[in-house]
VOFI-466858 format. One record per residue (C-alpha): residue number from 1; x, y, z. Coordinates in nm, 3 decimals. Layout:
BEGIN
num = NUM px = X py = Y pz = Z
...
% end
This chain:
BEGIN
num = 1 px = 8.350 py = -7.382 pz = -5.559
num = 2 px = 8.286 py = -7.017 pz = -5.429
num = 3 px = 8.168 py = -6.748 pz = -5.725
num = 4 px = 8.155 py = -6.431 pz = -5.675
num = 5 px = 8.007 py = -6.129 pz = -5.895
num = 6 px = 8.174 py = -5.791 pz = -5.892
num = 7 px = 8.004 py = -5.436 pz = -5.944
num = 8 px = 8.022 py = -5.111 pz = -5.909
num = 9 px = 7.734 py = -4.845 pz = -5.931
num = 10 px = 7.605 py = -4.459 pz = -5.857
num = 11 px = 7.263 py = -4.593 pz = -5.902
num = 12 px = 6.986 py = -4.783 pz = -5.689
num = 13 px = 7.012 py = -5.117 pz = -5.723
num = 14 px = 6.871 py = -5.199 pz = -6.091
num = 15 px = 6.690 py = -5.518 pz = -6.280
num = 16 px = 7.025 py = -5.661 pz = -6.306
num = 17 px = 7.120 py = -5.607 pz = -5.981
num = 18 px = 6.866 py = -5.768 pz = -5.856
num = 19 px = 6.861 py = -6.096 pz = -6.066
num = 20 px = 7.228 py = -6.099 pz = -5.969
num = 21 px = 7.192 py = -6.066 pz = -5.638
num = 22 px = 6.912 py = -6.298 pz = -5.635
num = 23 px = 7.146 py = -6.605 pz = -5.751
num = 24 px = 7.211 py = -6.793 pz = -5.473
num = 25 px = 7.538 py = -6.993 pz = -5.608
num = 26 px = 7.704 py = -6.666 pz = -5.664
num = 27 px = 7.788 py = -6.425 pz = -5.445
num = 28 px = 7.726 py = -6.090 pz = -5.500
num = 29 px = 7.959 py = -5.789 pz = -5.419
num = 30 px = 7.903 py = -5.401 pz = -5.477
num = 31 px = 8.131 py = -5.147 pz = -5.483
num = 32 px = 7.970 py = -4.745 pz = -5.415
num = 33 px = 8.061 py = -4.450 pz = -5.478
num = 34 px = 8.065 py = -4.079 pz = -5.404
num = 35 px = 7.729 py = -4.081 pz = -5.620
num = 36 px = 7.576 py = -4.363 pz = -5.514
num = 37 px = 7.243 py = -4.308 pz = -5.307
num = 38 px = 7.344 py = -4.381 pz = -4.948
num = 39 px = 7.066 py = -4.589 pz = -4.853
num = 40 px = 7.190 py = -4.844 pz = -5.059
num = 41 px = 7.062 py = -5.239 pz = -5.034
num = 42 px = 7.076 py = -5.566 pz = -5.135
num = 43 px = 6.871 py = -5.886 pz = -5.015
num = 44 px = 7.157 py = -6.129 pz = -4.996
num = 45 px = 7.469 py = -5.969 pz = -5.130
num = 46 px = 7.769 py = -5.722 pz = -4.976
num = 47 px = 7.744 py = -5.384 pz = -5.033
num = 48 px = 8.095 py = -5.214 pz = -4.967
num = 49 px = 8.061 py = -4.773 pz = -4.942
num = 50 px = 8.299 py = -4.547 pz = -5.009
num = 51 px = 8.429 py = -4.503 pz = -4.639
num = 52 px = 8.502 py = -4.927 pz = -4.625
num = 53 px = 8.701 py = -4.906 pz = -4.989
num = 54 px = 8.928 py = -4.634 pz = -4.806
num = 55 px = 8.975 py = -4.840 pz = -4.511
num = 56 px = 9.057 py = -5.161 pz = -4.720
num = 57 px = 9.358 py = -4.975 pz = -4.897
num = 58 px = 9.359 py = -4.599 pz = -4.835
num = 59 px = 9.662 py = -4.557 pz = -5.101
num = 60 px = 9.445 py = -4.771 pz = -5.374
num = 61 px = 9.192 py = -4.539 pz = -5.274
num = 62 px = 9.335 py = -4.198 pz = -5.361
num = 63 px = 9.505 py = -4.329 pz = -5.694
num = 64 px = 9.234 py = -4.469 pz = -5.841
num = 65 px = 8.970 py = -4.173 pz = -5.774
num = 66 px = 8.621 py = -4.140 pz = -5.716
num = 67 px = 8.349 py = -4.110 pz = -5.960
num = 68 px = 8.494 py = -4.398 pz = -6.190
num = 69 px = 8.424 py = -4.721 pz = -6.329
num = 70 px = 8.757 py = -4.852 pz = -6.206
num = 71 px = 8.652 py = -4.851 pz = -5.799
num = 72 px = 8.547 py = -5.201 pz = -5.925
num = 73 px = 8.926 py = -5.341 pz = -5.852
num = 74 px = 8.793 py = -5.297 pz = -5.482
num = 75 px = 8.515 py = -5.608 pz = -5.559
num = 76 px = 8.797 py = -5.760 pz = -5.743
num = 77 px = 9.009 py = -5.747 pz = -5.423
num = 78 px = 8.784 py = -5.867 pz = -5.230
num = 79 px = 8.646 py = -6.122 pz = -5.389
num = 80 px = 8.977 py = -6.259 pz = -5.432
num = 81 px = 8.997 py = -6.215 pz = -5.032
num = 82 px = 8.679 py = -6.393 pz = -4.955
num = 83 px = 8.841 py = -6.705 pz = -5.150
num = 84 px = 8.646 py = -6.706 pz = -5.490
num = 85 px = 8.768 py = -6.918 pz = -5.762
num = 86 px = 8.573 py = -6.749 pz = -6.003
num = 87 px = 8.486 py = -6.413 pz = -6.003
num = 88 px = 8.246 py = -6.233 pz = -6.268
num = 89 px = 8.280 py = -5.893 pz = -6.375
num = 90 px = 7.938 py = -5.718 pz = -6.498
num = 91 px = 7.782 py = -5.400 pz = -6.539
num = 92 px = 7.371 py = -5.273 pz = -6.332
num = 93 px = 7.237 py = -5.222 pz = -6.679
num = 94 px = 7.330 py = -5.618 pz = -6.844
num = 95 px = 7.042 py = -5.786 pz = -6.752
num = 96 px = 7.148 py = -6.178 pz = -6.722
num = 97 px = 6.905 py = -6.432 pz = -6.898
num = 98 px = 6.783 py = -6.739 pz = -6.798
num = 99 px = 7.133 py = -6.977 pz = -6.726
num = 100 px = 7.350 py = -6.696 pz = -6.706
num = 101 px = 7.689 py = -6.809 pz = -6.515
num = 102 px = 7.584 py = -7.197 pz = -6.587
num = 103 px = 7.803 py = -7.310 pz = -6.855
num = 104 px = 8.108 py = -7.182 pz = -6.690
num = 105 px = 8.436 py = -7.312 pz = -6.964
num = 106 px = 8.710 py = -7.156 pz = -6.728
num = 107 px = 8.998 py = -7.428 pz = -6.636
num = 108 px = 8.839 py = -7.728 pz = -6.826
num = 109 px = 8.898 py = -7.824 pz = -7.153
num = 110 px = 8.664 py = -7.726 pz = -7.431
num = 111 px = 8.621 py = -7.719 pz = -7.826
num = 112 px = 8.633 py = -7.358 pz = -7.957
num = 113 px = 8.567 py = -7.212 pz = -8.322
num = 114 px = 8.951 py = -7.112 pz = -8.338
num = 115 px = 9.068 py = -6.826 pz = -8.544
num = 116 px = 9.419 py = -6.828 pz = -8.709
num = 117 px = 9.482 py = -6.468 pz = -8.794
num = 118 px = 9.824 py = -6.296 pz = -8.904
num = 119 px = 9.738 py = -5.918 pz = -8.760
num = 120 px = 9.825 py = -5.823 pz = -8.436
num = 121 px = 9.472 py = -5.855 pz = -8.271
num = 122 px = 9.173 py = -6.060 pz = -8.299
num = 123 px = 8.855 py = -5.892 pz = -8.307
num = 124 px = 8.565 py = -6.151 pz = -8.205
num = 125 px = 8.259 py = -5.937 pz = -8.326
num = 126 px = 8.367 py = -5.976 pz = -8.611
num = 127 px = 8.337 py = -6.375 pz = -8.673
num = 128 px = 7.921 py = -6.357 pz = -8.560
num = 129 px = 7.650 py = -6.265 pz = -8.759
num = 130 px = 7.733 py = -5.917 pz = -8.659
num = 131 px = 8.029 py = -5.881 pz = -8.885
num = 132 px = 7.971 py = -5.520 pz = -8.977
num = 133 px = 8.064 py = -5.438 pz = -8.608
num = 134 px = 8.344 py = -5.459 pz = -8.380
num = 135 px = 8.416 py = -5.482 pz = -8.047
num = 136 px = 8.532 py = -5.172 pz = -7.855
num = 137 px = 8.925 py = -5.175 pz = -7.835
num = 138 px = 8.994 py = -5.344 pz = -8.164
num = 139 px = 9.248 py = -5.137 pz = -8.351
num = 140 px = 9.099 py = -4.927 pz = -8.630
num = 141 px = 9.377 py = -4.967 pz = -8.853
num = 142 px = 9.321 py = -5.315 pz = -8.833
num = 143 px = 8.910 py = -5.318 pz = -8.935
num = 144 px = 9.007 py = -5.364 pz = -9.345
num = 145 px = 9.189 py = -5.647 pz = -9.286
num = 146 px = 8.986 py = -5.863 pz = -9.064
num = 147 px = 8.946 py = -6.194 pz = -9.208
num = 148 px = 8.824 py = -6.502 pz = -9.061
num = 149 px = 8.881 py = -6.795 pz = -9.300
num = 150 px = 9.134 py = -6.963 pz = -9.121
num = 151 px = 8.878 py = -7.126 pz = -8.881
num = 152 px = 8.929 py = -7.500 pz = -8.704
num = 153 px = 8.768 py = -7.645 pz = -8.420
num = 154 px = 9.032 py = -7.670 pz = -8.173
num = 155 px = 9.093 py = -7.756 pz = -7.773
num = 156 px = 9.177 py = -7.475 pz = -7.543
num = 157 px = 9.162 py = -7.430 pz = -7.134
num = 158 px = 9.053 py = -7.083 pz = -7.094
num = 159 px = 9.124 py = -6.839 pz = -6.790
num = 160 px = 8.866 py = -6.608 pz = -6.909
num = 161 px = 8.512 py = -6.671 pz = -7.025
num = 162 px = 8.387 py = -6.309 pz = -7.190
num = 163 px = 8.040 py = -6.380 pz = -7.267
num = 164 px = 7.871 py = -6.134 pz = -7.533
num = 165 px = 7.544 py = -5.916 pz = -7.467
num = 166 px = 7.242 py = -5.903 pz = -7.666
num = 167 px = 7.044 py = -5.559 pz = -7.732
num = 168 px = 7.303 py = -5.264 pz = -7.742
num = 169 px = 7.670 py = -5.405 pz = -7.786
num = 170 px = 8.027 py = -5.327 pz = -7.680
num = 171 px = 8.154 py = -5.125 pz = -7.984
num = 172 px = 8.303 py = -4.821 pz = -7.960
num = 173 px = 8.164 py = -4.524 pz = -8.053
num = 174 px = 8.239 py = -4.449 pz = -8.366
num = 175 px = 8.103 py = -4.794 pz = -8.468
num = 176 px = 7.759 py = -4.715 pz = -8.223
num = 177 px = 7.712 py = -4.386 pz = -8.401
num = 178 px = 7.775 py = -4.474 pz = -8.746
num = 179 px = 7.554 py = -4.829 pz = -8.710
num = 180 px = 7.342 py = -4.771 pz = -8.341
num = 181 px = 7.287 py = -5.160 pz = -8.364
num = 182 px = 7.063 py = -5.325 pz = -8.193
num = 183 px = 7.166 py = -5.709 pz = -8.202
num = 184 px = 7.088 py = -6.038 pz = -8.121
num = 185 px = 7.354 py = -6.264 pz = -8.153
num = 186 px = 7.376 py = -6.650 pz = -8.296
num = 187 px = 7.458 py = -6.907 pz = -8.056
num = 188 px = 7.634 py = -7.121 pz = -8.333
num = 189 px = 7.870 py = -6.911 pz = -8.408
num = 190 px = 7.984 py = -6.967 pz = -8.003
num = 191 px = 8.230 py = -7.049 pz = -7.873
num = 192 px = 8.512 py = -6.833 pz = -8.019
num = 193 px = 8.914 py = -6.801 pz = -7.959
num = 194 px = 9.180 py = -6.728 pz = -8.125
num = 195 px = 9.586 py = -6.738 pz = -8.169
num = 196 px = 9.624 py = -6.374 pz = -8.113
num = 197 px = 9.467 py = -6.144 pz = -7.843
num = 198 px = 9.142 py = -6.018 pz = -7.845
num = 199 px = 8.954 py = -5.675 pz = -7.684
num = 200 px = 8.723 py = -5.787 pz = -7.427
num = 201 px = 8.495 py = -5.574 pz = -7.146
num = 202 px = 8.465 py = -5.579 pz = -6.768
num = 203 px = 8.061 py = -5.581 pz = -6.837
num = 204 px = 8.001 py = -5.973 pz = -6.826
num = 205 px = 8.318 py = -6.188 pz = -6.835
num = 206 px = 8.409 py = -6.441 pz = -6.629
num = 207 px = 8.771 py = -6.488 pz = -6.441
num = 208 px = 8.959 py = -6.774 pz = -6.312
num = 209 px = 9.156 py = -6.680 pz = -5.959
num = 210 px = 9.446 py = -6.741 pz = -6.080
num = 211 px = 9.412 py = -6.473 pz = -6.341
num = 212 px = 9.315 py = -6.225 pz = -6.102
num = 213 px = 9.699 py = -6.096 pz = -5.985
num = 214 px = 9.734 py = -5.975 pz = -6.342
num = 215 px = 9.376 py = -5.839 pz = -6.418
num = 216 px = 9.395 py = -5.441 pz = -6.297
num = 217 px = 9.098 py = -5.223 pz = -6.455
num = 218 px = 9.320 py = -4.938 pz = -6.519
num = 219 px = 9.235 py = -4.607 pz = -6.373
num = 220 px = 9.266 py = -4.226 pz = -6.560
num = 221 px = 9.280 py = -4.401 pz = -6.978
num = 222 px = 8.910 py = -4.298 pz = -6.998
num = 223 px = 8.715 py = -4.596 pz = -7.190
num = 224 px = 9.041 py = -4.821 pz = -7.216
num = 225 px = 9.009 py = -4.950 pz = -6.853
num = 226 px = 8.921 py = -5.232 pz = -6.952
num = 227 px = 9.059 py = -5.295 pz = -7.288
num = 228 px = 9.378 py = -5.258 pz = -7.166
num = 229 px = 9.325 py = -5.491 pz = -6.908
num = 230 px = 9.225 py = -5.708 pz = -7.107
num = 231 px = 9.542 py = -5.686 pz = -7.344
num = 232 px = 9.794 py = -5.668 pz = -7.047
num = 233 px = 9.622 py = -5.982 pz = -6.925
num = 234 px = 9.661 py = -6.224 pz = -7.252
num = 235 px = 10.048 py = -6.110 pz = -7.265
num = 236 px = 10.093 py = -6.270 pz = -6.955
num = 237 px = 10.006 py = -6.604 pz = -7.068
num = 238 px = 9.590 py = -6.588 pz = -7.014
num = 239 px = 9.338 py = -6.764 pz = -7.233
num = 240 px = 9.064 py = -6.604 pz = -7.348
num = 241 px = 8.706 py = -6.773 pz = -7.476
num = 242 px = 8.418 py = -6.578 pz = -7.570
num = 243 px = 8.096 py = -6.701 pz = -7.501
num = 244 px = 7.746 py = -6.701 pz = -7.670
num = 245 px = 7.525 py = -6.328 pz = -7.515
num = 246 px = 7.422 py = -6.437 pz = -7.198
num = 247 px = 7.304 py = -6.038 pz = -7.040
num = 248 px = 7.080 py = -5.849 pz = -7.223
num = 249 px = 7.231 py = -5.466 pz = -7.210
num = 250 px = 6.960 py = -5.214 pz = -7.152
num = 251 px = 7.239 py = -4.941 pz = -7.187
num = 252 px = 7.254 py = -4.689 pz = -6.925
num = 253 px = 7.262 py = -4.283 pz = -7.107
num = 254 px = 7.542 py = -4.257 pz = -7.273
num = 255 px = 7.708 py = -3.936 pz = -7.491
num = 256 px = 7.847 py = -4.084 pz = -7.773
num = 257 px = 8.058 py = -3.801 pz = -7.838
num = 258 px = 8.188 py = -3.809 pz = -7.517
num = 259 px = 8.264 py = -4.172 pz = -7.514
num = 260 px = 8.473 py = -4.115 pz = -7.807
num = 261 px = 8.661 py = -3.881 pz = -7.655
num = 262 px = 8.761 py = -4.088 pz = -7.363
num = 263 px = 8.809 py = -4.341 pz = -7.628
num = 264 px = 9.057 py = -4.206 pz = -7.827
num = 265 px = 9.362 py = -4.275 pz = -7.608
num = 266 px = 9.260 py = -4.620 pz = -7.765
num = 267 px = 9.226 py = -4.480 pz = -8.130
num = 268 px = 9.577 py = -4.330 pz = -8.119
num = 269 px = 9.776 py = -4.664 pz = -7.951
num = 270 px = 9.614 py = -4.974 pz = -7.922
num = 271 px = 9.772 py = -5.143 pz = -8.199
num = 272 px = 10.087 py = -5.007 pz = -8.106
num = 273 px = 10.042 py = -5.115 pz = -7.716
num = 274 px = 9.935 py = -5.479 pz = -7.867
num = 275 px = 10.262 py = -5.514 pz = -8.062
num = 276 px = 10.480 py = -5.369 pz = -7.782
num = 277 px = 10.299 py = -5.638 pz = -7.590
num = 278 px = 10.405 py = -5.916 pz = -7.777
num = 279 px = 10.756 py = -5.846 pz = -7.717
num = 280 px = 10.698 py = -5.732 pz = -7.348
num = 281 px = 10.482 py = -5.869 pz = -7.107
num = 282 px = 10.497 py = -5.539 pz = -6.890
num = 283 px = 10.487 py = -5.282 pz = -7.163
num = 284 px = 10.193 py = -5.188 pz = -7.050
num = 285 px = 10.388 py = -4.919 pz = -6.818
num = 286 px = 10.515 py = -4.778 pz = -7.071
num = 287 px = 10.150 py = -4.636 pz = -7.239
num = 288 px = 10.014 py = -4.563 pz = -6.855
num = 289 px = 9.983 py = -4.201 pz = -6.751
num = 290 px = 10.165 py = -4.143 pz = -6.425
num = 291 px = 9.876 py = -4.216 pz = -6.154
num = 292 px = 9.750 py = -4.516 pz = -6.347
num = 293 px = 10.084 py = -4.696 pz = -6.287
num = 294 px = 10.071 py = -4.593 pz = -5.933
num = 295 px = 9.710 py = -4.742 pz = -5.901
num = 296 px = 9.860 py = -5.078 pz = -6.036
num = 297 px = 10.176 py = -5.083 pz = -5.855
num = 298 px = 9.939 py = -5.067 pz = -5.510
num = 299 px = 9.686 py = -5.295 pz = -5.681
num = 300 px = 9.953 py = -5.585 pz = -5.693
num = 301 px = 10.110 py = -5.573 pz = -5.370
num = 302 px = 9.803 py = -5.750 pz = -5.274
num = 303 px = 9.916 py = -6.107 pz = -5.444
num = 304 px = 10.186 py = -6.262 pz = -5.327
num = 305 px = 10.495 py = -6.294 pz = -5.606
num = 306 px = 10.498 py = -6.584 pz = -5.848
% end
């Protein structure tokens, strides 16, 4: 089975980078950009600059932008292309420990800690022995009334595997500010699922192929790239398992007041994008600013129609 590890960076290769590109049942692929040094290298893995990206999909190019996290649908794309039946998302700065990408769940049958909850959205942090946190993209209206004693053991067949990071986690910023956590999280309390859909990153998580057509890291919503690809994803019929810390995040420098700023197009409609969800599968064009739903519209016409 060929795996495949997506990237993108504006920095020499890093730790990570190099333990990930040092994994020789994987196969590594790195996405530049305008910032990243152009002497750029990797032992075993494919490096893909700025002027290749533009070639692949000049269109794709322009609407997503330079300088961004989201150039990273270009690894995604060609991953995809060179066959990959799983392909991992992760970020230079999560540092994988020993068996990362081993105990791969996606497309088999596993038992889950399974969370019945009534509110819109599931937040996973929540249910560790972090429970004071929560995970980036959880709607804050929603943090009151987390509750987590409807818990079974139950059999699911997940599409995606988001595995959680040890050290500095993904919560927002208000949460980072207010708690600056640095965590180690309990493998007993893995894995986790739930009946309702759940936040998760593009910093270590793990994706089947055939999720791929519907899993577009949305570009110009600031710190909700993900999020709401990860939302948009689960209303079209994905399963979602999240997986014991597997990276070790030596966070890049971050502004936490900037990061909630790019955050708050979250803060103002992430509950109400997760409801319109629930009744609409592609109501996630409705919430997208202009550019972004050009970006996905180009982004699909590479996957043939179901």
């Amino acid at each position: 089975m060929k795996k495949a590890i997506v990237t993108t960076t504006i920095n020499a290769p890093t730790k990570a980078i190099r333990l990930f590109d040092a994994m020789t049942d994987w196969e590594l692929v790195v996405i530049g950009d305008l910032k990243t040094p152009p002497d750029y290298r990797l032992e075993r893995g494919r490096y893909v600059d700025p002027k290749s990206q533009v070639k692949y999909d000049p269109a794709l190019s322009e609407a997503i932008g330079w300088n961004c996290i989201q150039r990273r649908n270009f690894g995604v794309l060609i991953a995809y292309d060179m066959g990959a039946e799983v392909i991992a998302v992760v970020d230079d700065d999560n540092v994988p420990l020993p068996g990362w990408g081993e105990q791969l769940m996606l497309g088999r049958e596993i038992e889950a800690n399974y969370y019945e909850t009534t509110l819109a959205v599931f937040d996973p942090v929540g249910a560790t022995n972090h429970g004071n946190l929560w995970h980036r993209g959880y709607p804050l209206q929603l943090l009151p009334k987390r509750n987590y004693a409807a818990k079974t053991r139950r059999l699911i067949r997940p599409d995606v595997q988001a595995d959680f990071w040890n050290g500095d986690p993904d919560i927002d910023a208000i949460c980072r500010m207010e708690h600056a956590p640095l965590c180690k999280f309990d493998d007993a309390f893995f894995p986790i699922s739930s009946n309702k859909p759940a936040p998760f990153n593009s910093q270590n998580t793990f994706l089947s192929r055939r999720a791929i057509q519907h899993y577009f890291l949305f570009p110009h919503c600031g710190r909700m790239d993900d999020i709401w690809a990860a939302y948009h994803l689960q209303a079209k019929g994905s399963t979602v398992v999240f997986g014991k810390a597997s990276v070790y995040q030596e966070r890049n420098i971050h502004d936490p007041v900037l990061d909630m700023r790019q955050e708050y197009l979250g803060y103002e409609h992430n509950l109400q994008l997760v409801e319109a969800l629930a009744k609409d599968s592609d109501a996630i064009l409705g919430f997208l600013p202009g550019r972004a739903s050009w970006a996905f519209n180009l982004y699909k016409r590479h996957f043939p129609r179901a």
